[in-house]
N, C-alpha and C positions, 0 to 999 in steps of 0.2 A: 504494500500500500504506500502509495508516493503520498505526502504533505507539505505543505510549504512553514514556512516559519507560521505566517498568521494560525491556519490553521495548530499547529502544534501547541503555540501559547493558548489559545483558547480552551483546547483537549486539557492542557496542565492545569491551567485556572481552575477546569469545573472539578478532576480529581483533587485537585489543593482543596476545594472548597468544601467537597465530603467530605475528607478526612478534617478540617477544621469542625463541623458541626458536630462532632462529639464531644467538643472543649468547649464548653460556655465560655471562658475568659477571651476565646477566638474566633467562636461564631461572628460572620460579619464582618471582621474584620478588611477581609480582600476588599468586599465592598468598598469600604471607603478611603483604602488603597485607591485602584484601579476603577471605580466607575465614575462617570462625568455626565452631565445633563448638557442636552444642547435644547435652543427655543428656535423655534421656526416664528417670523411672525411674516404674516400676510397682512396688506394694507393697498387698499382699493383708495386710486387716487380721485377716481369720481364719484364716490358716496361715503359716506363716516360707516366706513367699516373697517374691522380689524380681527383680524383669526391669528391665534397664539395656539402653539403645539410644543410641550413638553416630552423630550424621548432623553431617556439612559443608556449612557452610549459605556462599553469597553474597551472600543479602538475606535479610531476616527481613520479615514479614507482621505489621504492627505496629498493635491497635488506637489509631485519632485520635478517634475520638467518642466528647468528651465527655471527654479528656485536654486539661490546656491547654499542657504541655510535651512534649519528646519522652520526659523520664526518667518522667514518669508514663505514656506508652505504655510506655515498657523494662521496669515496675516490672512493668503488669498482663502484658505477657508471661513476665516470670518467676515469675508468681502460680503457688500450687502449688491445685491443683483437689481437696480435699477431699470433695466431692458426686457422684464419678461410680457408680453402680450397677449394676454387671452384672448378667445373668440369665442364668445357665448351663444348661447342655443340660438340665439333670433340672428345672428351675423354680426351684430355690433361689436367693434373692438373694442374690451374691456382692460385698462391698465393696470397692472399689480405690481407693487414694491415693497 
């Protein structure tokens, strides 16, 4: 069976994480190690709307090309995307930021 690095940390993590849960002083603990929250927000520039989405992340998916450190990969993940266009059901084009 081939795996790559990602995969293998994940597989470790979860067997780490059983063998912690028989130690109360350990349970949880990876948690707040290793897990991060990221927020999604949506924001409709032609009506007072706003959608916010809460997710628990273990690894983050970090553009490297063309980044020569890691904090210029962290930067462009937390770039905010100005440009995305929707088209709603009736054909109008909807703006989201």
């Amino acid at each position: 069976m081939q795996q790559d690095v990602q995969e293998f940390c994940l597989l470790f993590l979860e067997a780490l994480e059983k063998k912690m849960k028989d130690i109360p002083e350990l349970d949880g603990q990876l948690n707040k190690l290793f897990e991060g929250k990221t927020i999604t927000l949506i924001k409709c520039l032609d009506v007072d709307y706003e959608s916010k989405r809460a997710e628990k992340f273990v690894e983050l998916q970090l553009m490297v090309k063309g980044c020569h450190t890691i904090y210029e990969s962290l930067d462009l993940f937390i770039t905010v995307s100005n440009s995305l266009v929707l088209t709603n059901h009736i054909g109008r084009n909807t703006r989201w930021r």
